[in-house]
Every structure is written in C-alpha cells, then in structure tokens.
C-alpha positions as CSV (number, residue, x, y, z in Angstrom):
1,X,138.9,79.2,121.1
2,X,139.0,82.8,122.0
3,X,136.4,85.2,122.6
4,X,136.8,89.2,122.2
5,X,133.9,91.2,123.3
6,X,133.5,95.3,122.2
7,X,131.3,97.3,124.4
8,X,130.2,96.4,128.2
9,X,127.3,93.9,128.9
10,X,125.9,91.0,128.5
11,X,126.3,90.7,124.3
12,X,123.2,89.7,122.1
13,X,124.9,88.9,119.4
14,X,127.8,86.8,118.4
15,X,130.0,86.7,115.5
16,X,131.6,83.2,115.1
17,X,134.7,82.8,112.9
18,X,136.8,79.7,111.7
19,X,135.1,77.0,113.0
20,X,137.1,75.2,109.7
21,X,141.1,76.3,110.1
22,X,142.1,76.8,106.5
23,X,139.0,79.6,106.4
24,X,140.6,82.3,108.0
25,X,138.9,85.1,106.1
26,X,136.7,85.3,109.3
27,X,139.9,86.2,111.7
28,X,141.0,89.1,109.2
29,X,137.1,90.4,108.7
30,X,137.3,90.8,112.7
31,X,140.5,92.3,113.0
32,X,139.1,95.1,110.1
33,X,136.1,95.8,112.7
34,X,138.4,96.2,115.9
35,X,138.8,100.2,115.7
36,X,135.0,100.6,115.4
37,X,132.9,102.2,117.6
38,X,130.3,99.9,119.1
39,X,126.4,100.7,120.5
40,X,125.6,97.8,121.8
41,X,128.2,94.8,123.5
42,X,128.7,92.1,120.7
43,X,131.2,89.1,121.1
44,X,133.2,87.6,118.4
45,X,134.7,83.9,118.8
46,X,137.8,82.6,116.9
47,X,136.6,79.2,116.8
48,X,139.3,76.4,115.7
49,X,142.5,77.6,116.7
50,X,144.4,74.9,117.0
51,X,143.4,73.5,113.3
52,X,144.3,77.2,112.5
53,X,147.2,77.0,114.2
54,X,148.4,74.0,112.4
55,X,147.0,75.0,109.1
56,X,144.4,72.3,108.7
57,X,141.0,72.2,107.7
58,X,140.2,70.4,111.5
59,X,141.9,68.5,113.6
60,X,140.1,65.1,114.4
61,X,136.7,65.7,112.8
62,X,134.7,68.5,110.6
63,X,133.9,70.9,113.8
64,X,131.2,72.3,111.5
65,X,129.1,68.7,111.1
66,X,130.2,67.9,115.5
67,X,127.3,70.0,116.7
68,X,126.1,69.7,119.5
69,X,129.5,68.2,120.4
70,X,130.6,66.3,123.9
71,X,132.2,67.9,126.2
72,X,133.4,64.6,127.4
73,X,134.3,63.4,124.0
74,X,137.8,62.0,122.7
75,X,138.0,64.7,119.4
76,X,139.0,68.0,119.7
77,X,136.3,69.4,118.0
78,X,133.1,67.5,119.2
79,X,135.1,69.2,122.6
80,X,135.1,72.1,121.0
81,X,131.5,72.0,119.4
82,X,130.0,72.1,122.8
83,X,132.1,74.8,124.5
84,X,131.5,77.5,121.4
85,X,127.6,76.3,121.8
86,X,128.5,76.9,125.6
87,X,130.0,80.4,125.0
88,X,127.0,81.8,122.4
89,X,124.1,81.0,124.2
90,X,121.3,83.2,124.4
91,X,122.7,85.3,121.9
92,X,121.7,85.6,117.8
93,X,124.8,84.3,115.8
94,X,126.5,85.2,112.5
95,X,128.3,82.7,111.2
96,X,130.9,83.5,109.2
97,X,132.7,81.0,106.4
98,X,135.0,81.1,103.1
99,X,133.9,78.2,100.0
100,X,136.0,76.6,97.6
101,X,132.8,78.1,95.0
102,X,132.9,80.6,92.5
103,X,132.6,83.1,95.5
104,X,129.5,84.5,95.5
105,X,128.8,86.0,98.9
106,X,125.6,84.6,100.3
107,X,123.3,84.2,103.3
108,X,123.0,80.4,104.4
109,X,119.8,80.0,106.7
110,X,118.7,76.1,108.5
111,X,115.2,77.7,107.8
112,X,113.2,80.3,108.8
113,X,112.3,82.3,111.7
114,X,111.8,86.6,112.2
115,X,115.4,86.5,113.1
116,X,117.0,85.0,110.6
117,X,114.8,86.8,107.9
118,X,115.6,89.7,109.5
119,X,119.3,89.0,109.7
120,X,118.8,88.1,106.2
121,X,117.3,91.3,105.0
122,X,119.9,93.1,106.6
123,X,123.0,91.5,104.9
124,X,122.4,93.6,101.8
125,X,123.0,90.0,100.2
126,X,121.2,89.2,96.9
127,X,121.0,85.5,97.7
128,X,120.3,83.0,100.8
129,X,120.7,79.3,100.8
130,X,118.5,76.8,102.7
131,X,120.0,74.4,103.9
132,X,118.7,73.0,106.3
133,X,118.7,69.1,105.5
134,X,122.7,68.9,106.5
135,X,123.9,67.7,110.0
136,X,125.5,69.1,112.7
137,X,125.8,72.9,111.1
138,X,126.5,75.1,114.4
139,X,123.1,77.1,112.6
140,X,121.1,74.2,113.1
141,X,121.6,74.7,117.3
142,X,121.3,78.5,117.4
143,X,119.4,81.3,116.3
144,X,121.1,83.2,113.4
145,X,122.5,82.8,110.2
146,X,126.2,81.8,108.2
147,X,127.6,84.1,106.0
148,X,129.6,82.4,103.0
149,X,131.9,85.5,102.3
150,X,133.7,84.5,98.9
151,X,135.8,82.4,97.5
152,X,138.7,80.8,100.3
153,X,141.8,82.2,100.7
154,X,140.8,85.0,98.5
155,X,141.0,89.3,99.3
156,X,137.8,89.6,97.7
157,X,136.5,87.1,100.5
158,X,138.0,89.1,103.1
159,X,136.4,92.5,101.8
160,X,133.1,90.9,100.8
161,X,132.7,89.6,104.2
162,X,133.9,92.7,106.0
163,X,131.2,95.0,103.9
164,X,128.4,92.3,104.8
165,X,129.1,91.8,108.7
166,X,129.2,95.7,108.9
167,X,126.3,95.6,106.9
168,X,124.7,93.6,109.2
169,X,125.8,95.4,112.6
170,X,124.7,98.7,110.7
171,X,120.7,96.8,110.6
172,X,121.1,95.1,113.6
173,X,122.3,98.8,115.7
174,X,125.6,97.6,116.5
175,X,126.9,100.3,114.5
176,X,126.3,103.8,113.4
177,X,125.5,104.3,109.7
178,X,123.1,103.4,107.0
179,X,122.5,100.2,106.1
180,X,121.4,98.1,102.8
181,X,118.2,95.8,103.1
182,X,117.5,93.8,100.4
183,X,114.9,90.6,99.8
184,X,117.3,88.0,98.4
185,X,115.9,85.7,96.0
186,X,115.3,82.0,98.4
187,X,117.1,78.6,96.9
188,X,116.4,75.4,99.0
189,X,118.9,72.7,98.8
190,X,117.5,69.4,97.7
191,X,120.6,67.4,97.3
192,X,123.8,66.9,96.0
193,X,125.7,67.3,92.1
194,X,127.6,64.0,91.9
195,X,131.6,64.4,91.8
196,X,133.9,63.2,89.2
197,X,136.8,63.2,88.9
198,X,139.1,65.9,87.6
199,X,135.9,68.0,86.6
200,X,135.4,71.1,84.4
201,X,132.5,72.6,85.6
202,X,130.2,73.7,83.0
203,X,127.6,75.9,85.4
204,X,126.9,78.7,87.2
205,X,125.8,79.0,91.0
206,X,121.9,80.6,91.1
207,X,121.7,80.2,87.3
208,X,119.3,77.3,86.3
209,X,120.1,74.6,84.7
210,X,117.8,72.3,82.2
211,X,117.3,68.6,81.5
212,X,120.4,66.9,79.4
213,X,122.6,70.5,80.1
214,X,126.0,69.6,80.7
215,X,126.8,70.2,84.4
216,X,131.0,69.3,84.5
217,X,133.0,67.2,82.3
218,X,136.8,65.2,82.0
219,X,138.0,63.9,79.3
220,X,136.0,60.7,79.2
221,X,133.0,61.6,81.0
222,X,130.2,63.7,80.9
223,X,127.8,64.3,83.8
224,X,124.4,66.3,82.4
225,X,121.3,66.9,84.0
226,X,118.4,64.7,84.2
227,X,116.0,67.4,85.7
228,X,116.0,71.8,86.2
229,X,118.1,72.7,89.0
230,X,119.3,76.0,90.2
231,X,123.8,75.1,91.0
232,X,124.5,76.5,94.7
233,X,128.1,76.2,96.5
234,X,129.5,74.7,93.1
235,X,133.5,74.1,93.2
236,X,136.5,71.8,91.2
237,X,137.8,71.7,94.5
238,X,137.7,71.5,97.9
239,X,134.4,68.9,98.0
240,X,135.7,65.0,98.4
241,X,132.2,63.4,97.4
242,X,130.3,66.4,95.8
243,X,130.8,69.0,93.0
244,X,128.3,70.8,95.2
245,X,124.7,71.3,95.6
246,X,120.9,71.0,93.8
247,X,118.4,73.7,95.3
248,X,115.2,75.2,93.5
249,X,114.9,78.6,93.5
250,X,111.5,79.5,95.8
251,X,111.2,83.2,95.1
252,X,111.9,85.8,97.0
253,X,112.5,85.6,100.8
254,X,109.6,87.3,102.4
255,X,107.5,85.1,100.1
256,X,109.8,81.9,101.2
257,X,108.4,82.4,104.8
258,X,104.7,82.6,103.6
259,X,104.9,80.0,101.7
260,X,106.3,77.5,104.4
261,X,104.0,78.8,107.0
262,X,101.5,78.2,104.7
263,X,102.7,74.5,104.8
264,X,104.0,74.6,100.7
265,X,105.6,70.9,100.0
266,X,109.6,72.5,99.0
267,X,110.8,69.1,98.7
C-alpha cells in the first residue's frame, strides 16, 4: 500500500484506488491530479500493490469482500483490509473502481447518510447504485462512497473517473473551480441476473426490463425475465457466477433518503 498526501494536515478525505490489481484506472486518475493545487490536505492510497504488481485481480482473496480484515490473518489482503481501514480512519472516503459493464460511470453508495448524499450530489453523476446487501465492501466500514469509473482497462474509464473525482474535490473544496451537482436517479440492488454460459447480453444497465424480455442468450439457451427489473453492473465478462445485478429504480436521490427515513419497505 502507499499513501500520498497533497497539502499539510491532518486530511479529511481519502481517495482509495486499486484495492482489485487489474483496475488500475484509479493509479492513472491520481497521477492526472498530482500537479493540482490543493485547499485543503487530502490523502490518496494505492491500495493492492502487490496484486498490481503481479497483474492479478488479488492475491489470496477478493481484498474488496476481506473487510474488516485481520491484521493477524494468513492472506495478504484480509492483512491488507485492516491496515487501509487503519490508514483512512476518521476521514470521508472515495472509492474509486473500473467494471467489466458497459461503462457507465456511477456512484455506488452502502446506503444513505448526509455524507454520502452529499458526496453523491457532487459527483455530477446521473446515476448511484445501492448496494448495500454485499459483504465486506471497504464502503460498508467507512463513511463515503465508490466511484465505478467506466468500463476496465479502458481510456474512457480513466478520463471519466478523472472528470468525476475532480468533480467531486471541486464540491467538496478541495479544489478551486465550479462544480456540477446533480440528483441522480436511486437504483437499489435486490439481487443477482443468473450467469450462463457464453452469454449475449440482450439489456441495457438503468434501462428496465419486462416480464418474458430476453435478458442474454447462447446458442441453446435463453434466460428472460420473470418479473421488471432495472439491469445495473451488467457484463459478458469478468463475473464467475453472475451476469450482474437486479435493482429497482427508487426515484431520484433526495427522494431515496425520504423515503427510507420514512421507513419505505425497498425490498
């Protein structure tokens, strides 16, 4: 791991990058910010470099599912899990990752709070995912949000991500300049699109689909839709046991956060 502040202090806000080795989008999107100008001390953390290193996805086990991690563990990562929660503490964190998806850029949140709607808003993002049913995300044990730039090992990842994150330090007073706030429209995961093999995918992330539509298809097999989804995080590739996720869309995000508070069943 390595840490590289900008400005003197005590930093509030971290920027975390490839905490998964083959999604080094985040390295090159910190490297584009290096010659800014900073207000305010912020901290960004190279997470996995020895998967990086070795040009592997991780090492002994999915550093992005280890959290909180063991600092007495075996693994690398459920090592490394605790010493990046270790380094970020007591600071808001931006999380930043590449998908094997269409490459929509997008806010992931592990629900609500002022900061990560806030956070949110500032992205100049048109969409945020919930996610928050999944294990061991690093954004399930901080305050803050991920960042799912574009499509891995793409330059359109790289300068997607790069806009948002200076976006982001633009809203958050990190750095001078106007900044873009939008309300992105609010899709909550509730579970998984079954893999097959060799798939064709027939759908389009945020774009709902109906009852008996045709989500992917091989040459012997067609998978189709037994109730409306909206597709989130959908890929070919790069998924062992999914072809990616279900969500419903839930409006806008201000209205996501009344709605919750308000004790709305999202399941």
């Amino acid at each position: 791991m390595e840490t590289i502040q900008h400005g003197d202090g005590d930093p509030a806000l971290s920027i975390v990058a490839c905490l998964h080795g083959d999604e080094k989008a985040g390295r090159a999107i910190i490297t584009q910010l290096d010659d800014h100008s900073f207000s305010k001390p912020v901290q960004f953390v190279i997470a996995n470099q020895r998967a990086m290193e070795q040009d592997q996805r991780y090492i002994d086990t999915d550093l992005n599912r280890a959290f909180p991690g063991d600092p007495d563990a075996d693994t690398h990562e459920d090592q490394l899990a605790a010493s990046i929660l270790d380094t970020v503490a007591g600071t808001t964190v931006i999380d930043l990752h590449t998908t094997p998806s269409t490459g929509t850029a997008c806010c992931v949140i592990a629900g609500t709070d002022p900061t990560t709607e806030r956070l949110c808003h500032g992205s100049g993002l048109e969409h945020v995912i919930d996610i928050g049913y999944e294990s061991g995300g690093l954004i399930q044990h901080v305050t803050g949000i991920s960042i799912e730039c574009g499509r891995r090992g793409t330059k359109k990842a790289i300068e997607q991500g790069t806009k948002t994150v200076r976006n982001l330090l633009r809203a958050e007073g990190y750095l001078d300049g106007p900044a873009e706030h939008t309300d992105p429209a609010c899709f909550q995961i509730t579970g998984e699109i079954d893999r097959i093999e060799d798939p064709d995918v027939h759908v389009t992330d945020f774009t709902q689909v109906e009852p008996g539509e045709t989500i992917a298809s091989n040459e012997t097999v067609s998978l189709n839709a037994n109730t409306s989804f909206y597709p989130v995080l959908t890929a070919t590739d790069g998924y062992e046991q999914r072809l990616g996720y279900r969500a419903q869309h839930r409006g806008r995000l201000s209205a996501y956060k009344t709605l919750q508070d308000e004790g709305e069943d999202h399941a």
